[in-house]
NUTORBA-592225 format. One record per residue: residue number from 0; y, x, z of N, C-alpha, C in turn. Coordinates in steps of 0.02 Angstrom, whole numbers, plus 50000, padded with zeros to 5 digits. Layout:
REM residues N
num, npy, npx, npz, capy, capx, capz, cpy, cpx, cpz
NUM, Y, X, Z, Y, X, Z, Y, X, Z $
...
END
This chain:
REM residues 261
num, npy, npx, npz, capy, capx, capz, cpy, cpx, cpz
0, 58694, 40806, 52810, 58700, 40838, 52743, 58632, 40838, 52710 $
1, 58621, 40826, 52641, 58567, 40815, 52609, 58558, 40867, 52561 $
2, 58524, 40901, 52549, 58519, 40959, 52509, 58461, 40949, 52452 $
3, 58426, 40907, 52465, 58372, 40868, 52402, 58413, 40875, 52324 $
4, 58415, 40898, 52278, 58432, 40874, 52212, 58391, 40869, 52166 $
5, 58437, 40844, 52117, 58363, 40881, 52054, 58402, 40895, 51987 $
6, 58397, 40970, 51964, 58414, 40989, 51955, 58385, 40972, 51871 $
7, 58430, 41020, 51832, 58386, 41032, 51759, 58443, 41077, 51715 $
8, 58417, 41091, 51668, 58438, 41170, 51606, 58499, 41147, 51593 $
9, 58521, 41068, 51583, 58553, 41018, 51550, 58620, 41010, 51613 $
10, 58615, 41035, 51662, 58672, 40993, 51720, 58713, 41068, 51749 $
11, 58775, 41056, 51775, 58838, 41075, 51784, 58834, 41140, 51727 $
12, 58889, 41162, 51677, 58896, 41230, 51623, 58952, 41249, 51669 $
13, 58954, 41313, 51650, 59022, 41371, 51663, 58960, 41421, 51714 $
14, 59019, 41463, 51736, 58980, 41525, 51773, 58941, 41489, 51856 $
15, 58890, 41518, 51870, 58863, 41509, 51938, 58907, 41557, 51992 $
16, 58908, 41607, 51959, 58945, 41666, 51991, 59019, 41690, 51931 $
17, 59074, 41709, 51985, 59123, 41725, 51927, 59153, 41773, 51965 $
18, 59163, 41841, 51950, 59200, 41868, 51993, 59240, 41926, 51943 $
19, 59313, 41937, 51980, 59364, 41968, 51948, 59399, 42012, 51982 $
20, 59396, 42072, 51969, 59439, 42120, 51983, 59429, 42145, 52056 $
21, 59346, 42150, 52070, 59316, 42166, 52107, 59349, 42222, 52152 $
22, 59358, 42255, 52208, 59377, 42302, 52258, 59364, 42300, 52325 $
23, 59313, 42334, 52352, 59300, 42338, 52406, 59313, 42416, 52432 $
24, 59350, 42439, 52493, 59360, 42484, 52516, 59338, 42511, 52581 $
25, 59294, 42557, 52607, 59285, 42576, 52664, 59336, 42635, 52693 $
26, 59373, 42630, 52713, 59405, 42688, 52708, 59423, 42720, 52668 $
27, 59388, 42768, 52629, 59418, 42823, 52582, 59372, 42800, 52535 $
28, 59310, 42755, 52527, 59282, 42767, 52468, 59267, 42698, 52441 $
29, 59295, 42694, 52366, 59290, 42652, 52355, 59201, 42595, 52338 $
30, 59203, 42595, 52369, 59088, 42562, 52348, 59089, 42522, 52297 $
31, 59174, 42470, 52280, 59149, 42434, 52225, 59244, 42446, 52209 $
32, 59235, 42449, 52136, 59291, 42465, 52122, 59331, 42462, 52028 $
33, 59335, 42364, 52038, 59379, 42317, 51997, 59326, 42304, 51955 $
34, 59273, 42262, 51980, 59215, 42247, 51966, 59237, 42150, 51918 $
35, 59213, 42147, 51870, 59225, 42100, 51848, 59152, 42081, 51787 $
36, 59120, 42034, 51821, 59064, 41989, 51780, 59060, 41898, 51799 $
37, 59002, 41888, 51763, 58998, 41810, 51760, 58921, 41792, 51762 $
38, 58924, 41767, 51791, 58831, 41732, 51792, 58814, 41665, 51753 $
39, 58796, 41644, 51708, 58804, 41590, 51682, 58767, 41544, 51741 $
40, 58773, 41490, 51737, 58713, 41432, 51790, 58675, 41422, 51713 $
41, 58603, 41419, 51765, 58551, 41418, 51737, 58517, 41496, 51698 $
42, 58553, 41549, 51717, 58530, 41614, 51691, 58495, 41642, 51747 $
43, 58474, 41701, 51727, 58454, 41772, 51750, 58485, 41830, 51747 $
44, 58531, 41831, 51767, 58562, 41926, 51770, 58554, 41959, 51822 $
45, 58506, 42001, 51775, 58529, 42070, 51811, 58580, 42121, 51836 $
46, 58579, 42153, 51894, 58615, 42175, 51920, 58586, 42275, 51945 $
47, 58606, 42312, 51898, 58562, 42385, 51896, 58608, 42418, 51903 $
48, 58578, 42488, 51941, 58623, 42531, 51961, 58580, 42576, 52002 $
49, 58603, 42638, 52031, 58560, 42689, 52071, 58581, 42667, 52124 $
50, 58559, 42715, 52175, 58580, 42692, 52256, 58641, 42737, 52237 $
51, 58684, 42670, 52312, 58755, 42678, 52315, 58796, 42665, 52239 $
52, 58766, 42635, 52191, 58807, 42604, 52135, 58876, 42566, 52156 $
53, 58840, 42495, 52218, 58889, 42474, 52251, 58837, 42379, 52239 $
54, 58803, 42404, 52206, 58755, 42325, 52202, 58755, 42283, 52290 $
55, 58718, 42305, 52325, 58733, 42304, 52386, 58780, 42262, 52421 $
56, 58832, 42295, 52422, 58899, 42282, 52421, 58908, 42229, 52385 $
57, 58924, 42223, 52312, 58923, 42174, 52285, 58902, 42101, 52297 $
58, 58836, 42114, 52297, 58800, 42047, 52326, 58818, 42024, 52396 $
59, 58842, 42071, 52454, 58844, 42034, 52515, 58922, 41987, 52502 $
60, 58966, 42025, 52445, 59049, 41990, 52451, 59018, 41939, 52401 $
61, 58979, 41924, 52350, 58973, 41861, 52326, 58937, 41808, 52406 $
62, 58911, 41812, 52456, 58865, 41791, 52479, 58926, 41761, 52510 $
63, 58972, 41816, 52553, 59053, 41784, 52598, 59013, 41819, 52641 $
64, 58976, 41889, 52684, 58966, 41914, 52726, 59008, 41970, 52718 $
65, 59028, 41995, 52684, 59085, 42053, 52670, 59139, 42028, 52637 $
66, 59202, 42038, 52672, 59266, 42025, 52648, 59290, 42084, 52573 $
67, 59307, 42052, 52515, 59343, 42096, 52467, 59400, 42146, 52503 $
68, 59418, 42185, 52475, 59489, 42217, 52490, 59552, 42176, 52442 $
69, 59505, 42177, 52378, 59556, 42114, 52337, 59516, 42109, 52273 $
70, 59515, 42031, 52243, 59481, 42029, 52185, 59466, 41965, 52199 $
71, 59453, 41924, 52158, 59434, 41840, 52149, 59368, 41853, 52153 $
72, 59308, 41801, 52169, 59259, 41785, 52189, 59247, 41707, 52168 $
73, 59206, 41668, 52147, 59193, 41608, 52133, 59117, 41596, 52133 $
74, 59082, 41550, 52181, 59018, 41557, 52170, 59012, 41457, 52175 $
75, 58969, 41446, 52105, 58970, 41385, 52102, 59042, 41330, 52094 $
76, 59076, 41363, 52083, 59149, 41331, 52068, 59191, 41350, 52142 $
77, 59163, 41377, 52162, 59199, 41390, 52244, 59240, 41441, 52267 $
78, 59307, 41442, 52273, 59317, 41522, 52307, 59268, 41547, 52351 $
79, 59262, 41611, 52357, 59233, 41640, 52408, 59289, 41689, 52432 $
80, 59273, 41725, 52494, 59241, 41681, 52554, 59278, 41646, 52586 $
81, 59331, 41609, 52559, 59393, 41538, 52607, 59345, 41471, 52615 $
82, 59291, 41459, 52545, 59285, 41388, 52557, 59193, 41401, 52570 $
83, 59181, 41451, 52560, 59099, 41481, 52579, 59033, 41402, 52624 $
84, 59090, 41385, 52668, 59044, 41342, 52704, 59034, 41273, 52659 $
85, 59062, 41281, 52593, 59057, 41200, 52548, 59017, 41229, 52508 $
86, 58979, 41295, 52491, 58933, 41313, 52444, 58860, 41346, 52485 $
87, 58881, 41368, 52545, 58815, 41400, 52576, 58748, 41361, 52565 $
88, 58773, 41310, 52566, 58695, 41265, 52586, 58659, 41263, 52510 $
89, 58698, 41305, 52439, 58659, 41282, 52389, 58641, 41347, 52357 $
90, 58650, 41399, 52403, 58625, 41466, 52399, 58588, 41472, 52439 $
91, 58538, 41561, 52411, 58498, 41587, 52455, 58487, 41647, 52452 $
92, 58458, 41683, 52482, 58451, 41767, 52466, 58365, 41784, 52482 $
93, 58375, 41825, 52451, 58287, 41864, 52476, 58264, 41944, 52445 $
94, 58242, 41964, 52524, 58260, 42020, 52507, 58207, 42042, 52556 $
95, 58160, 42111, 52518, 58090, 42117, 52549, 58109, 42172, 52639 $
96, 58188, 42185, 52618, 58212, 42205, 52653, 58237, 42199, 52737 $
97, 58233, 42138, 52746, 58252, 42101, 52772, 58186, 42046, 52818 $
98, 58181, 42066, 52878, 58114, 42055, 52924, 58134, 42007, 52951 $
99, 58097, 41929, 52923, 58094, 41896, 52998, 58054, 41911, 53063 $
100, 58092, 41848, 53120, 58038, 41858, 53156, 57971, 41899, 53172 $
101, 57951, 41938, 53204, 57884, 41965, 53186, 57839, 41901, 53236 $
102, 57849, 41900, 53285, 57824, 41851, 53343, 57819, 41762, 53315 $
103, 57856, 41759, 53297, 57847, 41689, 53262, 57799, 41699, 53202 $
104, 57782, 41602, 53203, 57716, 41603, 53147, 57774, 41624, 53082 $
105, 57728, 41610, 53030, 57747, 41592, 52958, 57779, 41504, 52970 $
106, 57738, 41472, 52975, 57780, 41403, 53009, 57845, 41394, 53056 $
107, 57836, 41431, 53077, 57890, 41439, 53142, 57947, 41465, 53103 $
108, 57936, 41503, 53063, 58021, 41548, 53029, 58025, 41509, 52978 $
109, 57976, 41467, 52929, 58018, 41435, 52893, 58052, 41393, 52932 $
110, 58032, 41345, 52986, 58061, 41282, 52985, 58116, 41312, 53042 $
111, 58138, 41363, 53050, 58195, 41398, 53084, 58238, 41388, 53021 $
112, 58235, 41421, 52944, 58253, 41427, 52933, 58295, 41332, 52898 $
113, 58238, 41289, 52882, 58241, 41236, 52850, 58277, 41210, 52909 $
114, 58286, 41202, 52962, 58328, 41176, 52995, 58402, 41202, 52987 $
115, 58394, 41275, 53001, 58483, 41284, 52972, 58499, 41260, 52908 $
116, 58472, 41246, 52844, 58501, 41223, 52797, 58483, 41145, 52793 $
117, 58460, 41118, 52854, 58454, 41006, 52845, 58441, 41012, 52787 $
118, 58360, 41048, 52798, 58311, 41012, 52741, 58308, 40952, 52769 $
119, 58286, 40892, 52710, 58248, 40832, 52714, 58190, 40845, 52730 $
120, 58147, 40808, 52752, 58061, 40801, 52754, 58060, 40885, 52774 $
121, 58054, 40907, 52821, 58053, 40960, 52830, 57951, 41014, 52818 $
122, 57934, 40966, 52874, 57862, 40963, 52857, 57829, 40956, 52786 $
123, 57863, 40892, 52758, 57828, 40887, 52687, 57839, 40974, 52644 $
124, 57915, 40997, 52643, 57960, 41040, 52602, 57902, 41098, 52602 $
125, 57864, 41119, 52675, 57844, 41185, 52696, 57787, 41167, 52672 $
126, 57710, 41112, 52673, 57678, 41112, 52659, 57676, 41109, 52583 $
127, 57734, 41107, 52548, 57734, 41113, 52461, 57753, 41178, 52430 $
128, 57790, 41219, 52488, 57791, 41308, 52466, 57717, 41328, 52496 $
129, 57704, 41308, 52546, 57632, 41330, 52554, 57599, 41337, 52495 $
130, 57581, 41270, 52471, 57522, 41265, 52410, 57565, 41303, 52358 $
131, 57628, 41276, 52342, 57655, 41340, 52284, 57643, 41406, 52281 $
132, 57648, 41427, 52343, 57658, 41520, 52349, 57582, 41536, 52385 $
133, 57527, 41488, 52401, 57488, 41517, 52436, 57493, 41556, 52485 $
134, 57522, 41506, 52526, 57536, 41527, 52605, 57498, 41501, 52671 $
135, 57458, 41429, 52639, 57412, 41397, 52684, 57363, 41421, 52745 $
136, 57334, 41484, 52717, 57286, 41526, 52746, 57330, 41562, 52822 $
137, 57376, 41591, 52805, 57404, 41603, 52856, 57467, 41581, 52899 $
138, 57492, 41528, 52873, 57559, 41472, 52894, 57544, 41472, 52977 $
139, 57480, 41485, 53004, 57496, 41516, 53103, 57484, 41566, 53127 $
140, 57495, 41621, 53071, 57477, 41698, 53082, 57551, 41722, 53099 $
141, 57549, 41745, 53141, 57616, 41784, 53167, 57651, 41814, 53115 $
142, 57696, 41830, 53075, 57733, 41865, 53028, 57736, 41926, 53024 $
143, 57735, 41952, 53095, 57729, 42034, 53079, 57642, 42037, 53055 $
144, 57600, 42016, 53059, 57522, 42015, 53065, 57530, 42021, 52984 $
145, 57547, 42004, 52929, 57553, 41982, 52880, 57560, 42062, 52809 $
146, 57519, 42050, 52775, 57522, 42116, 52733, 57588, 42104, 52701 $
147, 57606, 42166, 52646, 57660, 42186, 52620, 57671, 42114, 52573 $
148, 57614, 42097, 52525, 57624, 42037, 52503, 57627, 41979, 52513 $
149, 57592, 41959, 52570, 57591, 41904, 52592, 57665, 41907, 52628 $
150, 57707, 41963, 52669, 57771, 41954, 52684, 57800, 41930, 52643 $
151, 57807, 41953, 52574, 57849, 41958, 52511, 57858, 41876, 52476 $
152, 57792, 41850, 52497, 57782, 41771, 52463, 57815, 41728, 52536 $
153, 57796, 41731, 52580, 57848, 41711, 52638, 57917, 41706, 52637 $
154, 57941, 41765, 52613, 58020, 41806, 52595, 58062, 41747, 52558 $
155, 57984, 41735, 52492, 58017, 41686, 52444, 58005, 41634, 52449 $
156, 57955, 41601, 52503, 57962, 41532, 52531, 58027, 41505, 52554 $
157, 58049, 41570, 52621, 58113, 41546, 52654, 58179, 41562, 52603 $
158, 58182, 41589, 52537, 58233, 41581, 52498, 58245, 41513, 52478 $
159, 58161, 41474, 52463, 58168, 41428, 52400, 58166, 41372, 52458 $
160, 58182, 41366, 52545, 58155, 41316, 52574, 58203, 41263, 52547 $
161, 58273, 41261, 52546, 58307, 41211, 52527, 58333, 41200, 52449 $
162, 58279, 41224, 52420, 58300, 41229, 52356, 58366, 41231, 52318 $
163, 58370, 41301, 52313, 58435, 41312, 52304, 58456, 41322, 52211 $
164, 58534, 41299, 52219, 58553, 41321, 52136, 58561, 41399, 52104 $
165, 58575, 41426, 52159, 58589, 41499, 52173, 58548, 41557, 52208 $
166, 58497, 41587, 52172, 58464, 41616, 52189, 58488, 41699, 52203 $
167, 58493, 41745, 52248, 58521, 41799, 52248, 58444, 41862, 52286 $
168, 58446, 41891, 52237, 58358, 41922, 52240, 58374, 42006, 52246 $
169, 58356, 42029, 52306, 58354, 42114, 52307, 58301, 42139, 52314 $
170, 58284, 42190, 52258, 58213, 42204, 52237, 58155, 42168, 52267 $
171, 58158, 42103, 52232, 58072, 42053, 52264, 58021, 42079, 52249 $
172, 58019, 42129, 52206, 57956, 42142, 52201, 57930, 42218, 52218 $
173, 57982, 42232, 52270, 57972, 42314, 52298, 57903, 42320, 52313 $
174, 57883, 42380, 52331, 57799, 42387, 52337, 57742, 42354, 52344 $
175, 57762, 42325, 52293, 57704, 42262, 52297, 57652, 42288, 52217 $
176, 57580, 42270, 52231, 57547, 42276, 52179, 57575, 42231, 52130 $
177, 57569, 42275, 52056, 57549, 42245, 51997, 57544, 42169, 51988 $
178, 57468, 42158, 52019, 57473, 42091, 52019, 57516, 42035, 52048 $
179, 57517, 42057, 52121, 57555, 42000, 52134, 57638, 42013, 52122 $
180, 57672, 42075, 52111, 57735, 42064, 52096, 57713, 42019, 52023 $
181, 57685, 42029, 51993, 57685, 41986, 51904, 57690, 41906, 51939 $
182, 57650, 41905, 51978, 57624, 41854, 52038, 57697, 41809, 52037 $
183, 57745, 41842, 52078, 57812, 41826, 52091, 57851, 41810, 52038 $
184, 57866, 41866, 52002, 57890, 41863, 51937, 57903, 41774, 51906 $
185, 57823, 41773, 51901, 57790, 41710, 51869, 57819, 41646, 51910 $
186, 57827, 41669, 51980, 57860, 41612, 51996, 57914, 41597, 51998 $
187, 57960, 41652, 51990, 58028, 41644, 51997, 58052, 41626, 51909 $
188, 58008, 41632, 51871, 58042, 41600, 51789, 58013, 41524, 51795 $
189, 57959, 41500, 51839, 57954, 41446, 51855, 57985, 41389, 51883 $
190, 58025, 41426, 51938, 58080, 41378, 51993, 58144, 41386, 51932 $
191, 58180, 41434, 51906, 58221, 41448, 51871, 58213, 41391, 51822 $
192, 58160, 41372, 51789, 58147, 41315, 51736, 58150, 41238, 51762 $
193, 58109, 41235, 51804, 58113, 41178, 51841, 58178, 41136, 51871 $
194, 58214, 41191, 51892, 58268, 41160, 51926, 58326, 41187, 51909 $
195, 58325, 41217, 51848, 58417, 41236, 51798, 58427, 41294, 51860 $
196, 58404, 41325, 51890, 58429, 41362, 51929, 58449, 41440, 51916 $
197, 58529, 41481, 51935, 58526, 41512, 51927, 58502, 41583, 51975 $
198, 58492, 41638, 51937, 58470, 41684, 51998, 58530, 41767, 51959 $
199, 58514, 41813, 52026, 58576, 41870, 51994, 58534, 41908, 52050 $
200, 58492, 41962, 51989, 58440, 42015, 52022, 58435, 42075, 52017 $
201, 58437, 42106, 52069, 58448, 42178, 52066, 58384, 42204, 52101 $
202, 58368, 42254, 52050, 58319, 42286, 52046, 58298, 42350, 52023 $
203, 58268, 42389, 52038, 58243, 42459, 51992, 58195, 42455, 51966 $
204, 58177, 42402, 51967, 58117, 42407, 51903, 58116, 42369, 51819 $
205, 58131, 42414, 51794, 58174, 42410, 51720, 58084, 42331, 51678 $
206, 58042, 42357, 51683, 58012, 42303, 51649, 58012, 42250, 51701 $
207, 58023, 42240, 51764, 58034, 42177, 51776, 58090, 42141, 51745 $
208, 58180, 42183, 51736, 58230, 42157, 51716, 58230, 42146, 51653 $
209, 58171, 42168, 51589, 58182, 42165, 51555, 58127, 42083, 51511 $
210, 58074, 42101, 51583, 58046, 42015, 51562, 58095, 41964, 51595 $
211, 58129, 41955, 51658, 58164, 41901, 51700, 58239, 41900, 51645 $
212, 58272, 41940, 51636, 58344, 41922, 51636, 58365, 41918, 51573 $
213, 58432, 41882, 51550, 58435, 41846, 51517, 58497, 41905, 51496 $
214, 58526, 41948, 51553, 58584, 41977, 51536, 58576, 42029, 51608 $
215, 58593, 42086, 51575, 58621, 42131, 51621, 58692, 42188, 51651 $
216, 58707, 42164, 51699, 58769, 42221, 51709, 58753, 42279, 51754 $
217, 58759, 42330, 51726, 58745, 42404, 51746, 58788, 42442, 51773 $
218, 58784, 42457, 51841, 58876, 42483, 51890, 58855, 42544, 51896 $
219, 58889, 42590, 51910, 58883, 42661, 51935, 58946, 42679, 51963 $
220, 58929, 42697, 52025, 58996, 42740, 52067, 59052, 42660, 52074 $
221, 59024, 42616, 52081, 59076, 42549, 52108, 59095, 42516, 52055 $
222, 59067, 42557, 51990, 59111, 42536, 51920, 59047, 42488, 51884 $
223, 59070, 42448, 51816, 59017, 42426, 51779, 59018, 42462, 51730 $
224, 58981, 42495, 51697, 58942, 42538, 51652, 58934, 42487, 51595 $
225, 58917, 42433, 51596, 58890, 42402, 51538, 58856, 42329, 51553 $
226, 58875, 42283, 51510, 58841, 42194, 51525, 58850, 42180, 51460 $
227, 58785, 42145, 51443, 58755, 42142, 51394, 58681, 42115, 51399 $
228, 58671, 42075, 51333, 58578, 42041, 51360, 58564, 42128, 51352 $
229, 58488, 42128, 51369, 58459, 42177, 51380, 58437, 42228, 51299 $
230, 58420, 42180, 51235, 58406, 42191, 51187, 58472, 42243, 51153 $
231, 58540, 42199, 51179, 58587, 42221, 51140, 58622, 42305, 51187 $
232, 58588, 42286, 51249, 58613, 42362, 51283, 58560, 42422, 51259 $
233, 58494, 42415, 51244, 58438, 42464, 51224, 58460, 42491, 51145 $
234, 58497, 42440, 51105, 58513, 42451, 51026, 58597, 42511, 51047 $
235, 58626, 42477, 51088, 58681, 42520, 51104, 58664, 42570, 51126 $
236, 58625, 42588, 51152, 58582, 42677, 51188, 58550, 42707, 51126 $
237, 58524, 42656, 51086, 58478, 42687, 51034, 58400, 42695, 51073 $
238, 58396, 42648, 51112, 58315, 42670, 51147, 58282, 42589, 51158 $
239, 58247, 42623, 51177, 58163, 42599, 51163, 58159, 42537, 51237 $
240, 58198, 42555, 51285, 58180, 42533, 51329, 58247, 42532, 51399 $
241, 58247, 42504, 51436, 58291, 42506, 51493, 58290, 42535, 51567 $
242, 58223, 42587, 51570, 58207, 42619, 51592, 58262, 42687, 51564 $
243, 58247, 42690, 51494, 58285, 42758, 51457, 58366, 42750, 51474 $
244, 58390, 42687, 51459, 58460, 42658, 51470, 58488, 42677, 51544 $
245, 58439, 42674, 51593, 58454, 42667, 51653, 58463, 42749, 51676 $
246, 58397, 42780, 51643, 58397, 42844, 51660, 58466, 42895, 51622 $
247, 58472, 42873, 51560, 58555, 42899, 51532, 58613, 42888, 51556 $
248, 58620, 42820, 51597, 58685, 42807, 51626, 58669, 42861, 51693 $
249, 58628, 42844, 51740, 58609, 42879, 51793, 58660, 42943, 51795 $
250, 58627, 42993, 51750, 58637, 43057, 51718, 58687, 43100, 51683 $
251, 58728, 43020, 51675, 58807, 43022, 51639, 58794, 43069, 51560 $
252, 58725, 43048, 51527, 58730, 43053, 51471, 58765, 42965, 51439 $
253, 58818, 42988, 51390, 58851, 42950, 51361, 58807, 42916, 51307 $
254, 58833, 42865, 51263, 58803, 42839, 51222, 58763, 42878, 51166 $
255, 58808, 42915, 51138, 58804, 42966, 51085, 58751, 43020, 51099 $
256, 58742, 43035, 51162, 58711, 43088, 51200, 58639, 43033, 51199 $
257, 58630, 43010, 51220, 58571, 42941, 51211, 58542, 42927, 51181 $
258, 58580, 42944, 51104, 58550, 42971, 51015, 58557, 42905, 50997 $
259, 58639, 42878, 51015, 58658, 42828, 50961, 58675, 42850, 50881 $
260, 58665, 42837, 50841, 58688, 42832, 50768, 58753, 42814, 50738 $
END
């Protein structure tokens, strides 16, 4: 299997992600509940909400690691999760959450990982996220050895090893300085340009979503609250910002309450 493409702004239209009538059930509570959005390919949406919104959740049943209770799923033209193994290889996830290896190098866990997805040129692939993400310096430093940021640029090495169409991002830029989350940021509107690629990011940090995304859907309590580019959800609050948006839905102040007009 060859996973090499080349992508651009211009190649496959319709949704990257499509999902309908979302329901996931644990027992008694519903975590996501008749969830219905669309990701364009080649976008940025955001994906906001407090803890336990159901984002979480969400993202693992687009991924095919959590079964729906019932609701359509489509990622890349694909059911999910029946035909999952004809789209895995053109997705990825990353998430600061989520620890490789500590004992293995930085070398060692990518090409763990570039082997499960039959990268080509495997060697060449790693020495070109190296120089991209500035990883060179420590590519035989053990991974746990590795500061908060330098994990975080690793994180997004092994997302981007097989260059994927489908980017799926949980807070990348958690405690990370200023600089280098802008750092990240910068690269992820970079790969996104380069290669038509789409990404669907969830995050709490309202000025990151409001420089990255192109569109946001806002869930609370399993539900969607609101999707919309970001401009047209701040004019619907009557505010300044998506920080304010985020903090009114939070709070279950309504629109009107928000000091719409």
């Amino acid at each position: 299997m060859t996973l090499e493409r080349s992508f651009s702004p211009t190649a496959p239209t319709g949704a990257a992600i499509d999902v309908a009538d979302l329901v996931k059930v644990y027992k008694t509570v519903r975590a996501v509940d008749g969830v219905t959005f669309r990701v364009p390919r080649g976008s940025i949406t955001g994906l906001l909400g407090g803890n336990g919104a159901g984002k979480t959740t969400t993202i693992s049943m687009v991924m095919g690691l959590v079964l729906p209770t019932s609701g359509r799923i489509r990622v890349l033209g694909v059911d999910m999760p029946e035909r999952r193994a004809e789209v895995l290889g053109r997705i990825n996830f990353e998430s600061p959450y989520v620890d490789m290896p500590s004992r293995l190098t930085v070398r060692q866990n990518l090409s763990v990982f570039g082997r499960l997805y039959d990268v080509p040129d495997l060697r060449g692939r790693i020495a070109e996220l190296a120089s991209d993400l500035d990883l060179t310096e420590f590519l035989d430093r053990p991974s746990g050895k590795l500061s908060a940021g330098q994990k975080t640029r690793v994180a997004l090495a092994k997302a981007l090893i097989n260059r994927p169409e489908l980017l799926l991002l949980d807070e990348p830029t958690a405690s990370l300085d200023p600089d280098t989350a802008d750092w990240i940021r910068g690269h992820l509107e970079t790969y996104r340009k380069a290669y038509g690629a789409s990404i669907l990011l969830a995050s709490h940090n309202m000025l990151e979503v409001e420089r990255l995304c192109d569109r946001v859907v806002i869930m609370k309590r399993g539900r969607i609250e609101d999707d919309d580019t970001p401009a047209a959800i701040m004019a619907r609050y009557n505010r300044a910002t998506l920080e304010e948006v985020f903090l009114d839905v939070a709070r279950g102040r309504d629109r009107e309450q928000g000091g719409l007009v």
